[in-house]
C-alpha positions as CSV (number, residue, x, y, z in Angstrom):
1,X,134.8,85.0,111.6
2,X,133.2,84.1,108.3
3,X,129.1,83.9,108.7
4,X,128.5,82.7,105.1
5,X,129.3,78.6,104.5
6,X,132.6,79.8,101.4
7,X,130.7,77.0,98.9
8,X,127.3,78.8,98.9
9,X,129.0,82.0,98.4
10,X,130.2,80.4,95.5
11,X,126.7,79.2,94.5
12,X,125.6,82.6,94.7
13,X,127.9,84.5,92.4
14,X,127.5,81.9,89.8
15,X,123.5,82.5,90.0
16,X,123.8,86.6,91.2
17,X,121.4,89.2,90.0
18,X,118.8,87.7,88.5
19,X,118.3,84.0,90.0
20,X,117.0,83.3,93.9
21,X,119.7,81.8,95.6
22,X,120.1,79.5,98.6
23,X,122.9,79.7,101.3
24,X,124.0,78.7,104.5
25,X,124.6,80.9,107.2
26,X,126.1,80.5,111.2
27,X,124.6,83.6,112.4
28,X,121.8,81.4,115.1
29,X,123.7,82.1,118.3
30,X,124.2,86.1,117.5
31,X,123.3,87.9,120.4
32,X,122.3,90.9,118.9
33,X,119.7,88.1,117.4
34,X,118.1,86.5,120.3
35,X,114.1,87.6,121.5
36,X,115.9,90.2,124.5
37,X,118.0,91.8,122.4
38,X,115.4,92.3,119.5
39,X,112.8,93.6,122.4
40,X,115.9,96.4,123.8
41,X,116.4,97.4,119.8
42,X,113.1,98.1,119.2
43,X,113.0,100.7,122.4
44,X,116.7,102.3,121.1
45,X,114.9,102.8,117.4
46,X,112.9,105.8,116.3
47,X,109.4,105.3,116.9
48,X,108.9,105.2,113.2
49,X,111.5,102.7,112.1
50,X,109.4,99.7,114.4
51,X,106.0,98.5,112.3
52,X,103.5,96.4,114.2
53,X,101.0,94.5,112.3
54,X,98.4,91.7,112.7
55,X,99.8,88.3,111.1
56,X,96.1,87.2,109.5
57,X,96.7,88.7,106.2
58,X,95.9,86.9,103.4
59,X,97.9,86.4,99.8
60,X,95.7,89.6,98.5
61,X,94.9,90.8,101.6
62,X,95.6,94.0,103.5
63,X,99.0,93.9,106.1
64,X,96.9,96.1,108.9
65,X,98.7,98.0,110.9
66,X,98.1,97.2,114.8
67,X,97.8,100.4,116.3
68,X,97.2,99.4,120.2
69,X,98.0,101.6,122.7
70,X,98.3,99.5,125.6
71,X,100.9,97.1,124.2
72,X,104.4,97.9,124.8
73,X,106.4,96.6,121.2
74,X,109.0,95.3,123.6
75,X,106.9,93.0,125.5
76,X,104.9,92.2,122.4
77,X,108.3,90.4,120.6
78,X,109.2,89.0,124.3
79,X,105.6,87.0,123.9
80,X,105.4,86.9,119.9
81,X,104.5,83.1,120.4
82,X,101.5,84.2,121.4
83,X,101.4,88.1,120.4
84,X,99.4,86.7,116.9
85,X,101.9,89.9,115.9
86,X,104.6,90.9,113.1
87,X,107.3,93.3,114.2
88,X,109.9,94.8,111.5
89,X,112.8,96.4,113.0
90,X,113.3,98.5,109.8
91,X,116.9,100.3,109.2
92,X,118.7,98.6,112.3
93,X,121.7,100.0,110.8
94,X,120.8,103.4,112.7
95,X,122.2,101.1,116.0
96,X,126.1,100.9,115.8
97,X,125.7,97.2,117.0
98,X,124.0,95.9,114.4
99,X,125.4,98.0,111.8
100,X,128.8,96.7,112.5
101,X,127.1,93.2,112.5
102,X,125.4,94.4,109.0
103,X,129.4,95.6,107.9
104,X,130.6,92.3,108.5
105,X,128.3,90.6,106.4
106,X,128.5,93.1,103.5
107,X,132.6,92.8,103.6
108,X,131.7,88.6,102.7
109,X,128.9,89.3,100.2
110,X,130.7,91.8,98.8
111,X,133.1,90.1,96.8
112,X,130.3,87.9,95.2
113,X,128.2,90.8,93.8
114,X,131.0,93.2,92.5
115,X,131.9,91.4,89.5
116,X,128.6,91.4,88.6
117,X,126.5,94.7,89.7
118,X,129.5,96.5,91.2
119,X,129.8,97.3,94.8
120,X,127.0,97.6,97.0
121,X,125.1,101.1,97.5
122,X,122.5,101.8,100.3
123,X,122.9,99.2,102.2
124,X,119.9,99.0,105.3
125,X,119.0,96.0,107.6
126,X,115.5,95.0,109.0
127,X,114.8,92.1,110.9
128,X,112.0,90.7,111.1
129,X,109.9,88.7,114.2
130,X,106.8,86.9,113.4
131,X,104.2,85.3,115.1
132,X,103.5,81.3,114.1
133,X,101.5,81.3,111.1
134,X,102.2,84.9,110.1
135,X,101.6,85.6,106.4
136,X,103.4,88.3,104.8
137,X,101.4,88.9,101.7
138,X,102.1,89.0,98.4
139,X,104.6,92.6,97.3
140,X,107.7,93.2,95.7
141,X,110.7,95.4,97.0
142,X,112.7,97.5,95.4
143,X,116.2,96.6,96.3
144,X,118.5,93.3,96.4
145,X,117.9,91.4,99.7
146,X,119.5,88.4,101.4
147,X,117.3,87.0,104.4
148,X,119.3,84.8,107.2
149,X,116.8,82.5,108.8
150,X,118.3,83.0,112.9
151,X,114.7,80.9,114.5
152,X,111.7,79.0,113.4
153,X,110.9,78.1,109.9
154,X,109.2,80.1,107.2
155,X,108.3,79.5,103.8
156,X,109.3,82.1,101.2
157,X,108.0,82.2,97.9
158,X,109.4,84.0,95.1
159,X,108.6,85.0,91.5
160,X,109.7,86.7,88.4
161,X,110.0,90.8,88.7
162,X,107.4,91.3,85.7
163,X,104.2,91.0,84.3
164,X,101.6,89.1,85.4
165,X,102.9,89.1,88.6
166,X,104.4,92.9,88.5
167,X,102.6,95.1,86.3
168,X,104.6,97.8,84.9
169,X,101.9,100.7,86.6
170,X,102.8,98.7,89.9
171,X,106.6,99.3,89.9
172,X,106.4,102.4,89.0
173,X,103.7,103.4,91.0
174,X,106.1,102.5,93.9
175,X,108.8,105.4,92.9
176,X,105.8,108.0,92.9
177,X,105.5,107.0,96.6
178,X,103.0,103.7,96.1
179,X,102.7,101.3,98.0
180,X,104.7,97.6,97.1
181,X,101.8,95.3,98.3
182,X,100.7,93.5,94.7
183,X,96.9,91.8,93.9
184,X,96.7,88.2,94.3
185,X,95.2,85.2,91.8
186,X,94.8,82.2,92.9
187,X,97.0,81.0,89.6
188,X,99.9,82.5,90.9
189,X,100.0,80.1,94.1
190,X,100.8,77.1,91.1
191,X,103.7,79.1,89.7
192,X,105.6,80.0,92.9
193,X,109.5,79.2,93.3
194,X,109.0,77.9,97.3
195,X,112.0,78.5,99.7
196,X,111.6,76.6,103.1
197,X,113.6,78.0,105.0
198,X,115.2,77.1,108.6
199,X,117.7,78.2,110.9
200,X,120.9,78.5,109.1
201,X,119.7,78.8,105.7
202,X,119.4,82.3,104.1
203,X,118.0,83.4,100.4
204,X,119.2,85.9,98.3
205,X,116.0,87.7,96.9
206,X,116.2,89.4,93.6
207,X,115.6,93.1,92.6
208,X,112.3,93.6,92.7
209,X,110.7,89.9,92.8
210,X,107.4,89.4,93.9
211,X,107.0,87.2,96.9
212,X,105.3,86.1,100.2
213,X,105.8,84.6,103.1
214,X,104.7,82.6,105.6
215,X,106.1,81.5,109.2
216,X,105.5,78.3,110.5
217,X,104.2,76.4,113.8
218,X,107.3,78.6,116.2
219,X,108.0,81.8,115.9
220,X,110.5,83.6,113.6
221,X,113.4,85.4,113.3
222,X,114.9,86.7,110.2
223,X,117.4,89.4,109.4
224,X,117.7,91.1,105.9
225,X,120.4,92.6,104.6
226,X,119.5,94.8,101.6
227,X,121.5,96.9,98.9
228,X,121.2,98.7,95.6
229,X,123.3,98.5,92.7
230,X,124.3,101.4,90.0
231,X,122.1,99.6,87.6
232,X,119.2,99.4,90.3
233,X,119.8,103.0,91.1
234,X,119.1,104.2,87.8
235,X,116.2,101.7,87.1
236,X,114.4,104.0,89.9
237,X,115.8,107.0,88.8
238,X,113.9,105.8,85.4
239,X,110.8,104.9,86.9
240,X,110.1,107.8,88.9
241,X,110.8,110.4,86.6
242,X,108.5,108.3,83.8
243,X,105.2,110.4,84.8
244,X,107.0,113.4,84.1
245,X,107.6,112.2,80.8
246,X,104.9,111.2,79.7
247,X,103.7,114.7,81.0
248,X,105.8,116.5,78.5
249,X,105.0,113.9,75.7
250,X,108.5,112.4,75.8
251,X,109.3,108.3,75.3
252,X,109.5,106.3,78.2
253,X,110.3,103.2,76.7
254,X,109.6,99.3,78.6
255,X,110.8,97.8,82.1
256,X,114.9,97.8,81.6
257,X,116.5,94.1,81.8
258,X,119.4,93.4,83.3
259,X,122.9,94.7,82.5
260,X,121.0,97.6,80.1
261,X,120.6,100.6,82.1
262,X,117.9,103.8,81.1
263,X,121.6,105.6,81.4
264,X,119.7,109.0,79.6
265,X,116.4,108.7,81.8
266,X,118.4,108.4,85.0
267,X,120.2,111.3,83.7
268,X,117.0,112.8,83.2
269,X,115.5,112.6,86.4
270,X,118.6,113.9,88.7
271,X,118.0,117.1,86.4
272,X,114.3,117.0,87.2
273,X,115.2,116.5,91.3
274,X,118.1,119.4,90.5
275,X,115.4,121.8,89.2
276,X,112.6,120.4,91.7
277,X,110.4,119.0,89.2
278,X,110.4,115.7,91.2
């Protein structure tokens, strides 16, 4: 069974790496998808791997953390519509359901992304169950992502992965274990690429591009399905071992584009890991 609609898969090569990309999807009625089955995963995960945050962030605002004791995450997704909660089932992949589900879906984006950025590395799944009105604010990850919409709607804004909106110190920040949350200016909310996104539409996020997101008036269930590339691989390969660098008075030269890869400071960095520098 294919998930992915064959004509946006299409769409996708044509526009894959470096352009956000719209598909359609018929993953709504997967089981392993509904509010139950998202409530039983988050009790089979590692403590760890399940976040629980407060959904009245703002753009520049802080994502805090909701450390209650007396709410049990299960029961907090079974009653999200009211929880005022965000939930991130991070790495599902760790659950041989889903990472057979997350296989599937790899086997059918696959062939869309190999021409260009080879085959895909590192592949990990989150889903994600918001509360209506949730904003996630504004932050950039470091990987390739395609989000499936499976309930609700949510709006999903996206922008270019550099300056002004990702500051060089920010990204590579992130590989000397930073955080990926980014500041906000008002400015920025004129220059966003907005997504609206419902059930049965998914996006294709690109390495590394700023974005937020916000649910809207039902509560929301998406599921991402993330990868790295070679060329991705060595980008923060290049990035992390830049302080080092710049320790030892060596170049460490400007934000690589896409296809050019920092092939001698990726190099550089496995040494660096090899001889526990890094």
């Amino acid at each position: 069974m294919s998930f992915l609609a064959p004509a946006s898969l299409g769409s996708f090569a044509d526009a894959y790496p470096l352009s956000p990309t719209m598909l359609r999807h018929s993953l709504m009625g997967q089981p392993l998808l509904s509010v139950e089955a998202l409530a039983k995963a988050a009790l089979e995960l590692p403590p760890e791997y399940v976040e629980r945050r407060i959904g009245n962030a703002a753009k520049g605002g802080e994502f805090k953390m909701d450390g209650s004791d007396d709410a049990n995450v299960a029961n907090v997704i079974r009653s999200i519509d009211t929880s005022g909660n965000w939930v991130m089932l991070r790495f599902v992949e760790q659950l041989p359901a889903y990472r057979e589900l997350l296989d599937r879906l790899m086997d059918q984006i696959g062939p869309a992304i190999a021409p260009s950025t080879g085959p895909g590395l590192t592949v990990r799944g989150f889903i994600f169950i918001s509360a209506p009105g949730t904003l996630t604010p504004f932050h950039f990850d470091c990987e390739y992502n395609m989000l499936f919409q499976i309930a609700g709607d949510k709006h999903f804004a996206t922008y270019h992965p550099g300056p002004p909106w990702l500051p060089f110190d920010r990204h590579e920040a992130y590989y000397g274990a930073g955080g990926n949350m980014l500041p906000w200016n008002d400015a920025y909310e004129a220059e966003a690429d907005v997504h609206h996104l419902q059930p049965g539409d998914a996006l294709f996020v690109p390495y590394a591009s700023p974005h937020w997101v916000k649910a809207g008036a039902e509560p929301s269930i998406s599921l991402s399905i993330t990868w790295q590339s070679q060329w991705s691989e060595a980008v923060g390969n290049a990035m992390h071992v830049n302080p080092l660098l710049r320790r030892w008075g060596l170049p460490t030269g400007n934000m690589p584009t896409w296809p050019k890869a920092p092939k001698w400071r990726s190099l550089s960095c496995r040494v660096a890991r090899k001889a526990r520098l890094l």
